[in-house]
N, C-alpha and C positions, 0 to 999 in steps of 0.2 A: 590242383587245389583251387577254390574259388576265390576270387579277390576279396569279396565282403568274411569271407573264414578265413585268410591269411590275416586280413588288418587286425577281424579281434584276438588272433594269436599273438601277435606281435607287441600288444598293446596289453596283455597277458603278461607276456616277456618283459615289456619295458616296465612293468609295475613291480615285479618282483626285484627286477634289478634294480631299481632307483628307491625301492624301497620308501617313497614320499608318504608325508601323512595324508590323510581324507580332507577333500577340500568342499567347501560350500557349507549353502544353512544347515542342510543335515547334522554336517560334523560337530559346526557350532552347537549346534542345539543340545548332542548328545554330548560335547566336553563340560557344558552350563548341569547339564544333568547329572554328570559324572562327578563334578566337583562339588555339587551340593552332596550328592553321597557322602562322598569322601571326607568332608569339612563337618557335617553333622552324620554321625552315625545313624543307621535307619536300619531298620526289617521289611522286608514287605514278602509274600508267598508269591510266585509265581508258577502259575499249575502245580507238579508235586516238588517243585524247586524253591527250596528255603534260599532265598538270595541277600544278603547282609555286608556291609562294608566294614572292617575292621582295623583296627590298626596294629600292623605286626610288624616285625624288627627288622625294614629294609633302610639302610643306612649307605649313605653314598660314601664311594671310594675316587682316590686322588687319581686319574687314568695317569694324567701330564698331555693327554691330546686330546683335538677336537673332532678327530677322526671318525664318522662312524665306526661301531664296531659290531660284529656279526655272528662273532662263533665263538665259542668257549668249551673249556676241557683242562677238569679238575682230576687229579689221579688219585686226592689225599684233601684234607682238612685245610693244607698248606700251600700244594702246589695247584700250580696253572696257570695256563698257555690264552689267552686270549688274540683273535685279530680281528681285522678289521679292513676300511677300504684305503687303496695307497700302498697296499702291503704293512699294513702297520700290524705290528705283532709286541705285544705284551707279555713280560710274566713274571709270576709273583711263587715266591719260595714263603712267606708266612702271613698265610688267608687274606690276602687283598691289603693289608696295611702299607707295601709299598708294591709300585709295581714296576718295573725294568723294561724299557725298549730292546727288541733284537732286530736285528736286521737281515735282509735278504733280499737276494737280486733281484725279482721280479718288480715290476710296477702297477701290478692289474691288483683291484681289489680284492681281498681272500673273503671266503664266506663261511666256511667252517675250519674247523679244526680237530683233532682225535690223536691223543696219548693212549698209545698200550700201556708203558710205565712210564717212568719218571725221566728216560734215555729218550724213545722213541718215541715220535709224535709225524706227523702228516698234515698242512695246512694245503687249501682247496680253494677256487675262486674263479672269475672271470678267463678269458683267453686263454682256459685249458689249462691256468696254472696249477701244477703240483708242485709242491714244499715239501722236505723231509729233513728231517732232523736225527740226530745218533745221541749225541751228545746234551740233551734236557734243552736244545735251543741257542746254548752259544754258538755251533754253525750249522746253518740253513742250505741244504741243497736243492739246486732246482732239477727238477727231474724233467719238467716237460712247462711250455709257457706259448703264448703267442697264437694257439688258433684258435678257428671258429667254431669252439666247443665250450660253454658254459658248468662248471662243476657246483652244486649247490648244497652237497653234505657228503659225507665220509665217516667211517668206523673201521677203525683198526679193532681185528675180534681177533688175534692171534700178535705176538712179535713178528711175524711175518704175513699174516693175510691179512687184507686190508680191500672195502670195497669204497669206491667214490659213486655219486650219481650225479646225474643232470639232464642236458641234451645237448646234441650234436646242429649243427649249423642248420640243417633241416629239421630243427624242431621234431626229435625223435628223439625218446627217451633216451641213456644212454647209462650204464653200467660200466665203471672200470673194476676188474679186479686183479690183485697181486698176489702171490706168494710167495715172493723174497722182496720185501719190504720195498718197492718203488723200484726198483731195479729194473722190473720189466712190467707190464701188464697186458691183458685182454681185455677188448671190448667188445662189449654184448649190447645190444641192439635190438628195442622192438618197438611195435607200437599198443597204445592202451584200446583195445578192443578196436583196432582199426584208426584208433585219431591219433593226432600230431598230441603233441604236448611233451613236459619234465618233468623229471624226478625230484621232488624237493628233499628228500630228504633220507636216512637210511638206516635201517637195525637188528641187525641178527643177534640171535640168540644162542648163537654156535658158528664151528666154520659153517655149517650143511644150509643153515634154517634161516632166511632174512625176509623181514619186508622194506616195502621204501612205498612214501606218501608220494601223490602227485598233484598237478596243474595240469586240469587237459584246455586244452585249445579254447573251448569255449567258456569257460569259467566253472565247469564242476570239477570233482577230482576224483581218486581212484588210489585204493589199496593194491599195492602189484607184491605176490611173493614168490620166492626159491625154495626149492626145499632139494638141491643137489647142490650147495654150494654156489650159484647165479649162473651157472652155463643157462637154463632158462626161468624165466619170468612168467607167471597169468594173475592176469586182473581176479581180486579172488570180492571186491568191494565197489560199489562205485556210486560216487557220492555228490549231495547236491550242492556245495561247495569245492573249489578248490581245496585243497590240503596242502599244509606249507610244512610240519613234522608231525614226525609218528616215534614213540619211545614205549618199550615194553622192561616192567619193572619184573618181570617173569616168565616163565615161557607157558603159560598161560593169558595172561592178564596184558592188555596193551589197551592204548592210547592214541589218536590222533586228532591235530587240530590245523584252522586254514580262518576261512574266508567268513568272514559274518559270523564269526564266534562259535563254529562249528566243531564239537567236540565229538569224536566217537570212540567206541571204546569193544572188544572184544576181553570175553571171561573163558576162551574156552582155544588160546592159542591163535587166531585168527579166522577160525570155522566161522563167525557169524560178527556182525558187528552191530552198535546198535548204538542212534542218537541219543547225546547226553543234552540238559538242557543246560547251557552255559550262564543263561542270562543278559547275555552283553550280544552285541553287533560288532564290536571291534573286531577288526582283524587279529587274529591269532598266529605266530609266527615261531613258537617254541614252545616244546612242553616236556616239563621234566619228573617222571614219577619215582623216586628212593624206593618207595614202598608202593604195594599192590593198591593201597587205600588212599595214599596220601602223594600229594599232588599238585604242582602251579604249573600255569600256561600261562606267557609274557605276548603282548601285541601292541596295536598302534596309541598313540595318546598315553603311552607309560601304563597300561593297562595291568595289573595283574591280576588272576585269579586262582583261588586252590579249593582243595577240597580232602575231605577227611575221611570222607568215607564210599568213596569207591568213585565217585565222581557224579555220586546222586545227588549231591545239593554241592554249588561253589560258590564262594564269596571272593568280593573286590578287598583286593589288599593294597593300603597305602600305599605307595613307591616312590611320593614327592616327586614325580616327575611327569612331566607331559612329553618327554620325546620317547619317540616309538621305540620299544621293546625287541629286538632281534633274537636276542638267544638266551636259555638258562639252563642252567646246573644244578642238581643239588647234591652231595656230598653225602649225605644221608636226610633225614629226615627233620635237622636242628641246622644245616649250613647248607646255604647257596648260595650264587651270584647269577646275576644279570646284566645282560649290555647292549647299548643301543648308540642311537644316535649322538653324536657329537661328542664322543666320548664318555656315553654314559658308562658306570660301571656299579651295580648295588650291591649289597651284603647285604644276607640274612640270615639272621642271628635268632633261631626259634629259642633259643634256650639260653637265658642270661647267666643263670647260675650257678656254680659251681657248685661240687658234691660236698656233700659233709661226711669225714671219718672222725671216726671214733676210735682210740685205742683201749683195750679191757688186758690188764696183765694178771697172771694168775702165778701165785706160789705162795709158801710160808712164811710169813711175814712174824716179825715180834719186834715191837716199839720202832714201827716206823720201817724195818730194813728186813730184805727179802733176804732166809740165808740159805737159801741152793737155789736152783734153777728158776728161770722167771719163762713162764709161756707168755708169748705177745701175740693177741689178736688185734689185728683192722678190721675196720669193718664201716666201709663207703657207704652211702647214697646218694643217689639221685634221681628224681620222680621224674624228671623229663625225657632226657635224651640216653640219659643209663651212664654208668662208672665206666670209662675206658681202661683205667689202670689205676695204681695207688704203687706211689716210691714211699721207700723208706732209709732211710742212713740210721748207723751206730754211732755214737760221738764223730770220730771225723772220718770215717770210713765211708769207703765210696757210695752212691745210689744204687739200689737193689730193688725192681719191682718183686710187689710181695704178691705171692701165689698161696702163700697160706699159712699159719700160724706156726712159731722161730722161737727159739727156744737162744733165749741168754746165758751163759754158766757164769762171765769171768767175773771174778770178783770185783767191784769196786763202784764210783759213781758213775752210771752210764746215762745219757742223753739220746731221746731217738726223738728222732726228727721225721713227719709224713706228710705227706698231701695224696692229693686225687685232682685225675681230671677227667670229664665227659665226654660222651662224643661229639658235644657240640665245640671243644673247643675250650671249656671253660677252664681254667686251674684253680684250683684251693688253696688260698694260702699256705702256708707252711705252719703247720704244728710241732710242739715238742713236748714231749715229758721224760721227766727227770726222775727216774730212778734209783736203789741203793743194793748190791747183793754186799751181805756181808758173810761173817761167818758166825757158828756159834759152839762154847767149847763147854761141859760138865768140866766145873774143876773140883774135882774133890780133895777137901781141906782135912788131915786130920787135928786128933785133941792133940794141940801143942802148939810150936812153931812150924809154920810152912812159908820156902823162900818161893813165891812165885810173882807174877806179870799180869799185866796187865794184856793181852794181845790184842786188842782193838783199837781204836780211836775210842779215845774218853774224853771225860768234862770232870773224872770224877776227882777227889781233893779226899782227903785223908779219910777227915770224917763223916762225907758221903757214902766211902766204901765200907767204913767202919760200919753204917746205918744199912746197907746192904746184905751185909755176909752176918747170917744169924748163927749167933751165942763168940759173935767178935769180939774180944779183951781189948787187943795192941794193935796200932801198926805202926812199924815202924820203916824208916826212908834212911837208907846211906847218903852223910853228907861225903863227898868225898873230899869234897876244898878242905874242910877240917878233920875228919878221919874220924866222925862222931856221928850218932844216929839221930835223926828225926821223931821223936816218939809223939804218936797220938793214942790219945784213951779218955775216957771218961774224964770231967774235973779239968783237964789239961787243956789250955785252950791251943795249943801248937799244930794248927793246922797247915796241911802243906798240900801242893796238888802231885797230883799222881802224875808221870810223864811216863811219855812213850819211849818203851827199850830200857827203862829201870825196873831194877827187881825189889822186892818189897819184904820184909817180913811180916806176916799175919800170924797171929796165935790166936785161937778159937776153940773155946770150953769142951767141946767135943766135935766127935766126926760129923760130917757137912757137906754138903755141897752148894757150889756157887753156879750159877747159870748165868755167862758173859755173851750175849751177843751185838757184835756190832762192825764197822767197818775195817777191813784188813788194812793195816798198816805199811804204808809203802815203803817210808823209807823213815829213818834216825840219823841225828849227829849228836852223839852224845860225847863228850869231853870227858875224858878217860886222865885221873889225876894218877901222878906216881904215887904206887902205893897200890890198899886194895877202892876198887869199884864195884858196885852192886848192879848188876844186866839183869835183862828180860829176854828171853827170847818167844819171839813175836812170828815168826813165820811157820806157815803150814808146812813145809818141809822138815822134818826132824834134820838134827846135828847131832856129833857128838862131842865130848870132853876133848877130846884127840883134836878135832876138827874147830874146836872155837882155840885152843892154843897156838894152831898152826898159822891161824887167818889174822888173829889179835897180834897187833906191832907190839913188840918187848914185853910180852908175856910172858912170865914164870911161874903164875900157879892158876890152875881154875879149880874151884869148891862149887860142889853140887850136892845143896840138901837132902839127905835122906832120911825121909820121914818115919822110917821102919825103927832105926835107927837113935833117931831124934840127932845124928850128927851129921857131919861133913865128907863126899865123897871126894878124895883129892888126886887129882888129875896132875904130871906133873912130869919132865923128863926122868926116865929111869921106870917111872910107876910104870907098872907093864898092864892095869887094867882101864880099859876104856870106859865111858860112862853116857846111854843113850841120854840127851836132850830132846825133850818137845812141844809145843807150843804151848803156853802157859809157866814154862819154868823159869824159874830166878837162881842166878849164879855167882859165885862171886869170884873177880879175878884180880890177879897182883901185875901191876907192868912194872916196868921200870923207867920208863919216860913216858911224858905226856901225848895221847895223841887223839884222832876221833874217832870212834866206834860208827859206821855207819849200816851196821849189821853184821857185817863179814860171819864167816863159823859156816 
């Protein structure tokens, strides 16, 4: 190799490793340029590249260090692994809001990093170091550290196959691969069409099929792929820039970027590639595409750029920062991070807002209360990033994502509580609504006396019910404290309210019906005087005669009106005939000491 082509390799070598910002008037010139963009919004065309500075949702995160940082890998919305130079390793269990040092032996600086799941991860760096991890990062093992082998990216594409890239001591590309998770590996070795240079970077799209970006020797770069798994490698690209990553959001559709703002881009798996116009000069050092279409690459001077629609037009996105860009992520297409120099670390937040649901309840309703089954639909939006999921709870019952509209039966006042959240991360407030299933009973009245209840929750008071029940005469109410009746009627101003689990006498001019619906009645204490007491029975279960003298303390007689009749059915030890009770009836019973009725029968 010639001296004057060692030195510019070397000098290759030492730029990617020190990773320094642009120095001299140039650079100034285009940060004076850059921040006028970015401080006053502008459009300008450039050939068919629409180029625009905008300001979107990158928000700085607390690292705790000043460390550079170089590599990152997000598994989820929540989790990831960052590192950096010194061995510094990061990671955050909820989306960058705090982030945790880990530790591990080595001392060289790491430069990437790759999570299969949320267990297994792989960090990568300087003197050959390799890092593995079992356990999400609380212990780091070193698999291999100390030579004269540089590693510059890695992908775990299986729980156990895994490739790293870079170059060997001889500036020769260099390929590691695993298939039992760092435990052992092979290295594969070649050159880009005859020249020295690295592999910056790496990405298959199965175990079989990968490419990896490069740095050759002299400053341009080159597309290398496999398509057997990496036993071997051929230049299938080769480009008038270095290339520092390459990322494919499909097995079609890929991406890479480097040196002078150099983007390209393949539609057709890797077959052909073709210059994008970036608009910028910055160096380009990471690029991450969620989607075929959509898209940011992070470089020198805090540069960011994206793009919407395939990489035909990109804009400059705010990043508030001037130090250089190393690596990004996006999570989908509403969350990602970036990190760089001195501990930079950004969030981006595409999508601020959370979904709005709606609940719609369907059933038969009358004055307010639903009296059989209630269908509950939800029903989310969200125009940006889309609905991830929608919980819901019953009163105090647990959270249940809802998959699709639920069906209520049990009687009484029920509370449902929901929310949604996106894929970006956002959550909804908590909703509630308040609903009532009650029940609803035909009573039919005939011409005379009838002893019945009330079996709902009421409000109602003598001569409300009196103004209810048409061609009504009387009601009358057992007092029991005096063993004398309550009488309401026309002219009489003796009003009294109706209470829950008392039975009642109504007389009504002829046959009727009464239509009671409302909330089931849970529970009564009603004070049972010696002597007789006038009851309701109020529960959807029938009882009978037999069954309310058994349950009643110091009961000796129950009387059950029959209306056939116009007299008294009596229930009584020795009486050998039983007598069904059911919801709506009024009964009267005799004890012989005081106690409290709380339903029993």
């Amino acid at each position: 190799m010639g001296c004057h082509k060692l030195v510019i390799l070397i000098k290759v070598h030492s730029f990617l490793k020190r990773r320094q910002k642009m120095k001299g008037v140039k650079y100034k010139i285009m940060c004076i340029f850059m921040a006028i963009f970015l401080i006053f919004p502008a459009v300008y065309t450039k050939e068919e590249n629409v180029f625009c500075s905008k300001t979107r949702g990158w928000t700085p995160q607390n690292s705790g260090t000043n460390q550079d940082l170089n590599g990152i890998s997000f598994i989820n919305e929540s989790t990831g692994t960052v590192v950096g130079n010194s061995c510094t390793i990061l990671h955050t269990i909820d989306g960058g809001n705090t982030w945790n040092a880990q530790t591990a032996g080595p001392i060289y600086d790491l430069l990437d990093v790759s999570f299969y799941n949320a267990t297994r991860g792989v960090a990568i760096g300087y003197g050959g170091t390799i890092i593995y991890t079992m356990d999400g990062g609380n212990n780091w093992i070193t698999a291999q550290e100390g030579w004269m082998i540089d590693y510059y990216g890695v992908q775990m594409v299986t729980e156990n196959i895994g490739f790293i890239v870079g170059k060997n001591s001889i500036f020769q590309p260099l390929v590691e691969k695993t298939t039992d998770f760092w435990q052992s590996w092979n290295s594969i070795i070649f050159y880009l069409n005859g020249n020295e240079g690295l592999l910056s970077d790496v990405c298959f799209l199965n175990e079989i099929h990968g490419f990896a970006s490069a740095r050759v020797w002299n400053g341009e770069g080159a597309i290398v792929e496999t398509v057997d798994g990496g036993t071997s490698w051929s230049v299938i690209f080769w480009a008038s820039n270095a290339l520092n990553a390459i990322d494919f959001p499909s097995q079609n559709v890929g991406y890479a970027v480097g040196d002078n703002g150099i983007i390209l881009k393949t539609s057709n798996g890797g077959t052909s590639w073709s210059y994008m116009n970036s608009g910028i000069t910055n160096t380009l050092y990471d690029v991450s595409f969620p989607e075929e279409e959509t898209g940011r690459a992070v470089g020198s001077g805090g540069i960011i750029i994206f793009t919407e629609d395939g990489g035909n037009s990109w804009s400059v996105e705010y990043s508030g920062v001037s130090s250089t860009l190393y690596g990004v992520e996006f999570v989908n297409s509403y969350i990602g991070f970036a990190v760089g120099e001195d501990g930079t670390i950004l969030k981006y937040v595409g999508d601020i807002t959370p979904p709005q649901t709606n609940c719609t309840l369907y059933g038969d309703m009358e004055n307010g209360i639903y009296i059989n089954n209630v269908s509950v639909f939800l029903n989310a939006t969200d125009d940006l990033s889309g609905v991830n999921y929608t919980m819901y709870k019953i009163d105090d019952g647990g959270w249940q994502e809802y998959s699709g509209a639920f069906i209520v039966s049990e009687k009484g006042s029920h509370n449902l509580t929901f929310y949604s959240a996106d894929y970006a991360g956002n959550v909804e407030e908590e909703k509630s609504i308040e609903f009532n299933i009650g029940g609803k009973i035909e009573m039919q009245l005939y011409s005379g006396w009838n002893l019945c209840t009330i079996p709902f929750k009421n409000n109602y008071t003598a001569s409300s019910l009196f103004n209810d029940i048409e061609g009504c005469s009387i009601v009358l109410g057992w007092n029991a404290s005096i063993g004398d009746f309550n009488l309401y009627a026309p002219g009489i101003p003796n009003d009294f309210a109706i209470k829950d689990g008392h039975g009642y006498l109504i007389a009504v001019k002829n046959d009727t019906f009464f239509n009671i619906t409302g909330m089931p009645i849970e529970n009564v204490s009603v004070l049972l005087y010696e002597g007789w007491n006038m009851l309701g029975w109020f529960k959807e279960q029938p009882t009978t005669t037999a069954s309310l003298y058994g349950a009643i303390p110091h009961c000796n007689i129950v009387l059950l009106w029959n209306t056939t009749t116009g007299d008294f059915d009596l229930y009584a030890p020795g009486v050998p005939t039983d007598f069904p009770v059911t919801i709506g009836d009024g009964f009267l019973i005799a004890v012989s000491q005081e106690s409290i009725w709380h339903g029993e029968g």
